[in-house]
C-alpha positions as CSV (number, residue, x, y, z in Angstrom):
1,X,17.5,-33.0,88.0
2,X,20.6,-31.3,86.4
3,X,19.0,-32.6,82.9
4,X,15.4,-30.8,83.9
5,X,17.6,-27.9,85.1
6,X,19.6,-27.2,82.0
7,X,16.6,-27.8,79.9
8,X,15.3,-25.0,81.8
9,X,17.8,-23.4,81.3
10,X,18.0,-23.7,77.3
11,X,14.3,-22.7,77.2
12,X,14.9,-19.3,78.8
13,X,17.7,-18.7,76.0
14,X,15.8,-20.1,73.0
15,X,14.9,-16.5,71.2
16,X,12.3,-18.5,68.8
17,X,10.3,-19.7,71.5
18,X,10.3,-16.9,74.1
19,X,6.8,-15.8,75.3
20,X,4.8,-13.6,78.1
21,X,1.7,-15.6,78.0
22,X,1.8,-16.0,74.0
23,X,4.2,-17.9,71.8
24,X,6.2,-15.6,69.3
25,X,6.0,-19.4,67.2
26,X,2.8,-19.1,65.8
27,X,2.8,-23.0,64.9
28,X,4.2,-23.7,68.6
29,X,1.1,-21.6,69.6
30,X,-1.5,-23.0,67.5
31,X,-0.1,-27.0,68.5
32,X,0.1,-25.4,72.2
33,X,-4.2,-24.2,71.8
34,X,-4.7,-28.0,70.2
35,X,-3.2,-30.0,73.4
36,X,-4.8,-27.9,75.6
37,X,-7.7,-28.0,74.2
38,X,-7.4,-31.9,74.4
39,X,-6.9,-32.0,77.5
40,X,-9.5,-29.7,78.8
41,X,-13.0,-29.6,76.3
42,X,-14.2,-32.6,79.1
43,X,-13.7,-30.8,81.8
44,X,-15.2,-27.6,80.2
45,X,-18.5,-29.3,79.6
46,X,-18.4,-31.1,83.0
47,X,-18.4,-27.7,84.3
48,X,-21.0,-26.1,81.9
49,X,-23.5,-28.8,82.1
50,X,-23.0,-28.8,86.2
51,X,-23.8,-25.0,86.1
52,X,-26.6,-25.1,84.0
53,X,-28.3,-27.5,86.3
54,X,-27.2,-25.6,89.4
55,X,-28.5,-22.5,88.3
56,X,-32.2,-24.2,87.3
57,X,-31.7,-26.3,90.7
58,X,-31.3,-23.5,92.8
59,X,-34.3,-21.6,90.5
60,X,-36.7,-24.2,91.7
61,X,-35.3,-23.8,95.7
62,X,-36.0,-19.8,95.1
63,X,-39.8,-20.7,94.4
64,X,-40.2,-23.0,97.1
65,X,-38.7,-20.4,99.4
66,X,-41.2,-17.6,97.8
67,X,-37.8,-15.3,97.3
68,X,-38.8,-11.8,96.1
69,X,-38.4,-10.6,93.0
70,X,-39.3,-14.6,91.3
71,X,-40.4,-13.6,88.4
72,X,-37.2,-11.1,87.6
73,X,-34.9,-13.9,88.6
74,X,-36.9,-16.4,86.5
75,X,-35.6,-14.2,83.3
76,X,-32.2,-13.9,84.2
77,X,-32.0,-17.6,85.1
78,X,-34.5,-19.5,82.5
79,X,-34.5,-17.0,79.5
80,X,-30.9,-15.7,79.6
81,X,-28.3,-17.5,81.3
82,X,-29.2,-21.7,81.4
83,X,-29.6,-21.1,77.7
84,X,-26.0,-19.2,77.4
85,X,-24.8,-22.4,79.0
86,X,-25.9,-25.0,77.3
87,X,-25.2,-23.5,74.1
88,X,-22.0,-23.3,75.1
89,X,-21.8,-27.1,76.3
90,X,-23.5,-28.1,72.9
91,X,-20.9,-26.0,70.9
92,X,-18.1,-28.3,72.8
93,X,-19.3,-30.9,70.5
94,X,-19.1,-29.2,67.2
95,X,-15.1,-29.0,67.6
96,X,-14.4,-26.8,64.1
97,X,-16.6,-24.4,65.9
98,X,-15.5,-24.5,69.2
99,X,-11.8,-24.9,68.9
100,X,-11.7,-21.9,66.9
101,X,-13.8,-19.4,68.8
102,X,-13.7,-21.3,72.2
103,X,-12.4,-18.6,74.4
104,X,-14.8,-16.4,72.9
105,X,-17.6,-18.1,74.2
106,X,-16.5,-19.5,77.2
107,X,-15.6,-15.7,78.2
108,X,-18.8,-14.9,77.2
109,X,-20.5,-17.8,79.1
110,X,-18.1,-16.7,82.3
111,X,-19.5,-13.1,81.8
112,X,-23.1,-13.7,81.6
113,X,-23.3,-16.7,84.1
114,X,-21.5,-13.9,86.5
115,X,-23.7,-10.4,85.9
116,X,-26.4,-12.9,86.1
117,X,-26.0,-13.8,90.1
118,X,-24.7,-10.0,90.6
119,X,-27.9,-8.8,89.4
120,X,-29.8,-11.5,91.4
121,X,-27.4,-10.2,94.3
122,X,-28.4,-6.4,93.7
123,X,-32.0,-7.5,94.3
124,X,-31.1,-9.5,97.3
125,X,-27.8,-8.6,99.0
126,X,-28.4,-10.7,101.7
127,X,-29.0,-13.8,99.9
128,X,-25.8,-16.2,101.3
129,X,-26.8,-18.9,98.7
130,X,-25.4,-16.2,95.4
131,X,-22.3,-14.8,97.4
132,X,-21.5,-18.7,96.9
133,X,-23.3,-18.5,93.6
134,X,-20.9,-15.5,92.5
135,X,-18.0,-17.2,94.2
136,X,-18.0,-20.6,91.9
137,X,-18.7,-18.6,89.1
138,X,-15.5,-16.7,89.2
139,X,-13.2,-20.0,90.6
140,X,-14.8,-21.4,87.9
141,X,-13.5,-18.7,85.0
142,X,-10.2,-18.3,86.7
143,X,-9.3,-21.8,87.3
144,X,-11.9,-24.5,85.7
145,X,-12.3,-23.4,81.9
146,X,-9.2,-22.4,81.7
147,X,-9.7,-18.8,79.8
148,X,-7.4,-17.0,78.7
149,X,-5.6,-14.4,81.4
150,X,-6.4,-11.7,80.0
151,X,-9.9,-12.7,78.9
152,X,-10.3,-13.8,82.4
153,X,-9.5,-10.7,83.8
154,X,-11.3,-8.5,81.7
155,X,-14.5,-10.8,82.3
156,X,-14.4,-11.2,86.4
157,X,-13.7,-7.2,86.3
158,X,-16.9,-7.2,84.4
159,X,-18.5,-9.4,87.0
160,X,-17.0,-7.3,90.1
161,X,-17.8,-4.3,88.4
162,X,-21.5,-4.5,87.8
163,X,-21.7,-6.0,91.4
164,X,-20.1,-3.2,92.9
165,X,-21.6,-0.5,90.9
166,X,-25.1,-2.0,91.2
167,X,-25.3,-2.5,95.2
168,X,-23.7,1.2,95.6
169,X,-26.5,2.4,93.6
170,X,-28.9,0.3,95.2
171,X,-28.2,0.0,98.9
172,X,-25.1,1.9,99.0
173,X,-22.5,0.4,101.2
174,X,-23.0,1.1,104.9
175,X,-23.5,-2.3,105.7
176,X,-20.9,-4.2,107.0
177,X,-22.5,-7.3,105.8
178,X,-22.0,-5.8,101.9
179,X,-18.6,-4.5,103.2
180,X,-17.4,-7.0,103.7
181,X,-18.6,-9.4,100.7
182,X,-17.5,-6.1,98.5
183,X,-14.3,-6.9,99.8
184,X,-14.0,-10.6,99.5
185,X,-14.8,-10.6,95.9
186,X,-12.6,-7.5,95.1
187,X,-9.4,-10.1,96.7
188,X,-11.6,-13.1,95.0
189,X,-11.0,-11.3,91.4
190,X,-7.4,-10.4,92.4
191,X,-6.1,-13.8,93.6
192,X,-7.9,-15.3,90.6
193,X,-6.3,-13.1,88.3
194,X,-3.0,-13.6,89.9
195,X,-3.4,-17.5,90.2
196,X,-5.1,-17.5,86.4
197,X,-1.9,-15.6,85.4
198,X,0.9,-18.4,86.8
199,X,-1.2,-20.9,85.8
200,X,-1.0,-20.3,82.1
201,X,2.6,-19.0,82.4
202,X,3.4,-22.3,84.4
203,X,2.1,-24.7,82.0
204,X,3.0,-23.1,79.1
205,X,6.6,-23.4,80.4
206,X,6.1,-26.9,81.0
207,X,4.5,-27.8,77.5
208,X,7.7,-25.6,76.0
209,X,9.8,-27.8,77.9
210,X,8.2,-30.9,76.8
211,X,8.2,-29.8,73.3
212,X,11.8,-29.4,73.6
213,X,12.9,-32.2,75.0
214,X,10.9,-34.0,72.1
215,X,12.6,-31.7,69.5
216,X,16.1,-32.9,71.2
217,X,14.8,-36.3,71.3
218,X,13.8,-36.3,67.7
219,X,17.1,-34.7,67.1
220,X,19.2,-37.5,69.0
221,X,17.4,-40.0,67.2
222,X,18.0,-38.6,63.7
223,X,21.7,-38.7,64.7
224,X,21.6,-41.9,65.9
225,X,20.1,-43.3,62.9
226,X,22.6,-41.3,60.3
227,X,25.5,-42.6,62.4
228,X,23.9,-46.6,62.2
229,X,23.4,-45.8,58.4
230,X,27.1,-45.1,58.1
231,X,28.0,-48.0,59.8
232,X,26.0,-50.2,58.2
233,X,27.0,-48.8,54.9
234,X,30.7,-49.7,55.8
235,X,29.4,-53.0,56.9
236,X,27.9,-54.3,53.9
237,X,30.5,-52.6,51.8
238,X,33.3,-54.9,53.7
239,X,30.7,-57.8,53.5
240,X,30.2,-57.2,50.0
241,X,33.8,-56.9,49.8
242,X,34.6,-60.3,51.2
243,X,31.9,-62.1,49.2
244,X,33.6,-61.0,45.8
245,X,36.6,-62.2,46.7
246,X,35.5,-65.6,47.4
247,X,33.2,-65.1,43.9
248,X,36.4,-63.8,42.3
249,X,37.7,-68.0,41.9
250,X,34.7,-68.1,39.8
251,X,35.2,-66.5,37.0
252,X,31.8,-67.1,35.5
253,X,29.9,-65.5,37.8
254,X,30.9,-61.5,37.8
255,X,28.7,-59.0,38.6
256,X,26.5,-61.9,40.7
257,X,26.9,-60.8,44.0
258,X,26.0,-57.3,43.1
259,X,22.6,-58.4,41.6
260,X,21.4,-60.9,43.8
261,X,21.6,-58.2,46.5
262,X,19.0,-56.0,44.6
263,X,16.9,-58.6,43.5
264,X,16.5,-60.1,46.8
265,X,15.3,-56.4,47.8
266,X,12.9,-56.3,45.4
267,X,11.5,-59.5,46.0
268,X,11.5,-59.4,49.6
269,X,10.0,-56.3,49.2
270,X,7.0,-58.0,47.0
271,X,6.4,-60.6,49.8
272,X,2.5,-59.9,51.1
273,X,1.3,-59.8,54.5
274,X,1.2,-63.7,55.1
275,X,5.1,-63.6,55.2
276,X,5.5,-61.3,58.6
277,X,5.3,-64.2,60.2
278,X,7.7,-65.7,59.1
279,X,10.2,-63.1,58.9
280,X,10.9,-63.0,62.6
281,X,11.4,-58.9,62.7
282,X,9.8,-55.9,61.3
283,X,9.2,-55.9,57.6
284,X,11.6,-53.4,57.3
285,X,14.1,-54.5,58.7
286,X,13.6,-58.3,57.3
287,X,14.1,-56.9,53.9
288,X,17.3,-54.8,54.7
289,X,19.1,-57.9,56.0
290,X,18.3,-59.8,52.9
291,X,19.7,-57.8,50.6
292,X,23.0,-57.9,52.7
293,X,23.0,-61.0,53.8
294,X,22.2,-62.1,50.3
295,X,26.0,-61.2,49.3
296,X,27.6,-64.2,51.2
297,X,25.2,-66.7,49.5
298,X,28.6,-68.1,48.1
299,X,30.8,-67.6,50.1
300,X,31.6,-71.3,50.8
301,X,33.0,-71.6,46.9
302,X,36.2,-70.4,48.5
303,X,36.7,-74.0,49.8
304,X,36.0,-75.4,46.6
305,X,39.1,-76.5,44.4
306,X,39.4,-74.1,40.7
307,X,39.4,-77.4,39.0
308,X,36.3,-78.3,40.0
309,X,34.6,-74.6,40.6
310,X,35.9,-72.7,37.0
311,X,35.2,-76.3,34.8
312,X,33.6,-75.2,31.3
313,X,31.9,-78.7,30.9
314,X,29.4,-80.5,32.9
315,X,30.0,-81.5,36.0
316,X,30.4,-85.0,36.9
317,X,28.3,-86.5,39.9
318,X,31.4,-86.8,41.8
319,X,31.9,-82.9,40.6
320,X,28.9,-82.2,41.9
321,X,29.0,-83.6,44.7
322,X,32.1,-81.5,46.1
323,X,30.3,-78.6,44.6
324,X,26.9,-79.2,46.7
325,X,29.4,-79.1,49.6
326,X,30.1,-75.4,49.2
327,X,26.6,-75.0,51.5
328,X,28.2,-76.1,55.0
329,X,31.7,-74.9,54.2
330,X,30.3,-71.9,54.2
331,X,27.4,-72.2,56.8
332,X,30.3,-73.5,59.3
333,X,32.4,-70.0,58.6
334,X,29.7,-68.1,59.8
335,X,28.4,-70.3,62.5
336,X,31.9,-69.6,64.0
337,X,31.1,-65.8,63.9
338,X,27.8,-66.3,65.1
339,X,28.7,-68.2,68.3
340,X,30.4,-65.2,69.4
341,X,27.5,-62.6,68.5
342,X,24.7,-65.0,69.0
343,X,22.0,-62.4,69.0
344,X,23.7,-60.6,65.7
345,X,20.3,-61.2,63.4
346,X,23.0,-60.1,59.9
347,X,24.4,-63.1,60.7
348,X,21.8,-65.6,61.7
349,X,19.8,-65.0,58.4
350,X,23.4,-65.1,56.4
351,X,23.8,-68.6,57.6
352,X,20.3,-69.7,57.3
353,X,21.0,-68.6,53.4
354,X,24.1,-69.9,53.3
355,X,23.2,-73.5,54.2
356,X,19.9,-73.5,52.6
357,X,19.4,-71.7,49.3
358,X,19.6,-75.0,47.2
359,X,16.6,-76.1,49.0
360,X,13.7,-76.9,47.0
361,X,10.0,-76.7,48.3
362,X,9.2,-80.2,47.4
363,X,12.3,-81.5,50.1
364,X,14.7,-82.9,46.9
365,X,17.0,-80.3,47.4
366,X,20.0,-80.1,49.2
367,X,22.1,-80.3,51.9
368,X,19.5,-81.1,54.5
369,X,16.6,-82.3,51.9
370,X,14.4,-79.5,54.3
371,X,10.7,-79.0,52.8
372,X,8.0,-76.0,52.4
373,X,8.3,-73.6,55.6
374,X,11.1,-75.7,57.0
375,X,13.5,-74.0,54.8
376,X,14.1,-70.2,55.8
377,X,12.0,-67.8,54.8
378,X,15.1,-66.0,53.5
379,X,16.8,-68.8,51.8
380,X,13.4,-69.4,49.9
381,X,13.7,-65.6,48.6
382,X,17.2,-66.2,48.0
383,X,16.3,-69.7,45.9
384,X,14.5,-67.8,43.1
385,X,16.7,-65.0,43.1
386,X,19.8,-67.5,42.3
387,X,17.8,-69.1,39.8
388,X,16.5,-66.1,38.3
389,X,20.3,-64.7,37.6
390,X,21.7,-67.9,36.8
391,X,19.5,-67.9,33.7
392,X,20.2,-64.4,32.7
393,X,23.6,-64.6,33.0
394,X,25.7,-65.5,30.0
395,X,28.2,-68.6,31.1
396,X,31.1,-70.1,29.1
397,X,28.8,-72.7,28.4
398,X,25.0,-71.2,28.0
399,X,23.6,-67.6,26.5
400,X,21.6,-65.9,29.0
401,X,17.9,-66.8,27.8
402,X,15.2,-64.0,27.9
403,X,13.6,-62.5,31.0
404,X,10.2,-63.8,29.3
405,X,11.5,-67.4,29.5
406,X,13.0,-67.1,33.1
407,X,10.1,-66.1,34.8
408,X,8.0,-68.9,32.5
409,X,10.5,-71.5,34.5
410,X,10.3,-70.3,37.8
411,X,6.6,-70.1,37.3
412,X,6.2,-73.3,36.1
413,X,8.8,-74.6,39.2
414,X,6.2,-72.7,41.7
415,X,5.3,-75.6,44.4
416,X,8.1,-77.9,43.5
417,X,11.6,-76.3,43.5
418,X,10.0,-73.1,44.7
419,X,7.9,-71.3,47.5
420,X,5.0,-70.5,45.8
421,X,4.6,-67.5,48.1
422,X,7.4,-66.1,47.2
423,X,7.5,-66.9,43.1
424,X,4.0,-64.4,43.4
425,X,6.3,-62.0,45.2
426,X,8.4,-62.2,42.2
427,X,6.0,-61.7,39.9
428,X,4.3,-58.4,41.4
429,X,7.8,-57.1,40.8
430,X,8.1,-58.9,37.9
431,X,8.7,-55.4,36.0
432,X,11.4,-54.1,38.3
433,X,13.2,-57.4,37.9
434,X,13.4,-57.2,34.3
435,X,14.0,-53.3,34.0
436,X,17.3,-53.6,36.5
437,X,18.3,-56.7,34.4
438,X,18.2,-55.4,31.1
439,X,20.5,-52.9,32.5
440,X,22.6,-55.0,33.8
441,X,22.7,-56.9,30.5
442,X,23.5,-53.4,28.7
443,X,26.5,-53.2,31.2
444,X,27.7,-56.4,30.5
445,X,28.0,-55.9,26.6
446,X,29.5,-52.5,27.0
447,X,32.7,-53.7,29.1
């Protein structure tokens, strides 16, 4: 309540969307005209059609009831206003009409459907069946179709008017009968224009409010997702910190960490539709992980002696063997960190990398010989990635072959060391790949 209060509050003091019974905004006024018009072109032909029946309805009861005057009322009901109406209820349907000059023809409608029962009440002021006629006409302006106020107004004056004028002229008004119904529609008019009046006022208020708290919603949310960017930002920067440091021990590596990061993006961005899946989370959000969690691939060469991890020659199999081991050194790191945040998704897919990027799709890889979907989705991503640096890079011991060549070998390693899924993800971005490598290349040779 104290929220709903100062909202109030704040709406009453917000100079660029005070009103009287019109927004200043003309964008707040044109989206307020839409939703109402939403909410209420049903209703409106509910209403039309109903009177439109009522009025031929009650046509029929006049003839059976041999009323006087049959053929006048015949005009004014067949020839002038059922037609108005259902004009006006087939217009409903053609909305780039309607929505546009809606109030025009609904005040229109209200006008005619109204002089049309006074007249019918001039020729027969005792009729009880129009004063209810006339009645539901004007509750119906006021309060049904929603018009305007000060259409409204002007339009059941217009009805009240030619009522009153026409049975002074007529009958005059000596009877107490047409006293008194002179009287009930003169307070009819004036409590309708008085309720149409709060009823706009009231719910435009409460659509400004609405549209507020949205605007402070969208606001909080904007804020909310600056501040996560930040953090996340100084997340990955300390992540990406931590993961050169361990890279650092292998000197031929370098700038590794760094790329792998934006090729996983790229790829993961390249994945099609078959992949959601298997991501486990939004697509979005899938490929922002990645890329983070991409940087602590490695991280498990920290546990690996120099001897061993900076050798210019071939490794050994015993060499190797100590090298594959770099996998759960570093899976085991972060399983640590991830049985205290167990629902911390950074780290779940940084550990399912970790331990399984030397997978191959075939199940020869290692350390847990895991085949096709087994291995994560993420750690299949990161597989071509690692491969796809490794042979760009220039080693102590190789010269970084062309991009040409690379993708030929991943290609032609599609359904055995690799996803094949994901090596046609690599290929759509294929281009992007090789534009951010060459650049790296170009950065290399320059430092």
């Amino acid at each position: 309540m104290q929220f709903f209060n100062q909202q109030q509050s704040n709406i009453l003091n917000y100079p660029h969307h005070s009103f009287s019974l019109k927004f200043k905004d003309s964008e707040l006024e044109s989206a307020y005209r839409r939703s109402l018009y939403a909410e209420n072109v049903k209703q409106i032909r509910v209403v039309f059609l109903l009177f439109a029946i009522l009025y031929a309805g009650f046509g029929w009861l006049d003839a059976q009831l041999e009323v006087s005057y049959l053929s006048e009322f015949f005009v004014i009901r067949y020839a002038i206003v059922v037609p108005t109406l259902l004009l006006v209820f087939g217009l409903t349907f053609w909305e780039k009409i309607f929505f546009e000059w809606q109030q025009v023809l609904l005040s229109f409608a209200f006008v005619i459907s109204g002089v049309g029962i006074s007249m019918m009440l001039i020729f027969e002021p005792l009729n009880l069946a129009y004063y209810g006629g006339l009645f539901m006409v004007l509750y119906s302006g006021f309060f049904l179709i929603r018009l305007d106020f000060y259409l409204g107004t002007i339009g059941g004056a217009l009805i009240f008017f030619t009522f009153f004028v026409g049975t002074l002229l007529s009958h005059g008004i000596t009877d107490l009968q047409i006293q008194s119904m002179i009287m009930f529609y003169a307070i009819s008019v004036l409590i309708g224009m008085v309720g149409s009046y709060f009823i706009d006022y009231y719910t435009r208020r409460n659509y400004l409010l609405n549209h507020q708290v949205e605007e402070d919603k969208k606001s909080l949310e904007h804020r909310v997702h600056k501040q996560v960017d930040e953090i996340t930002q100084a997340q990955n920067a300390t992540i990406f910190a931590l993961a050169k440091l361990a890279e650092s021990r292998d000197t031929d590596t370098g700038e590794h960490v760094a790329r792998v990061g934006q090729y996983c993006r790229i790829v993961a961005e390249g994945l099609d539709l078959s992949a959601d899946d298997q991501m486990q989370m939004p697509r979005h959000r899938f490929i922002n992980i990645v890329s983070a969690a991409s940087y602590l691939h490695d991280i498990g060469k920290v546990g690996i002696e120099d001897s061993i991890l900076n050798k210019p020659d071939t490794l050994n199999d015993k060499e190797f063997n100590i090298i594959k081991t770099h996998t759960l050194i570093g899976y085991r790191t972060l399983q640590v960190v991830r049985e205290k945040n167990p629902e911390n998704q950074f780290i779940q897919m940084g550990a399912e990398i970790v331990r399984s990027h030397h997978e191959r799709w075939d199940g020869r890889g290692y350390p847990d010989g895991l085949a096709g979907r087994e291995i994560p989705l993420a750690a299949r991503v990161m597989a071509v990635v690692d491969a796809y640096d490794a042979m760009r890079s220039r080693r102590p011991y190789k010269q970084p072959i062309p991009h040409d060549e690379a993708v030929r070998q991943i290609v032609q390693q599609s359904g055995t060391h690799f996803d094949p899924m994901v090596v046609h993800a690599f290929l759509t971005q294929v281009d992007q790949l090789e534009e951010l490598s060459e650049t790296y290349q170009t950065h290399h040779l320059t430092i």
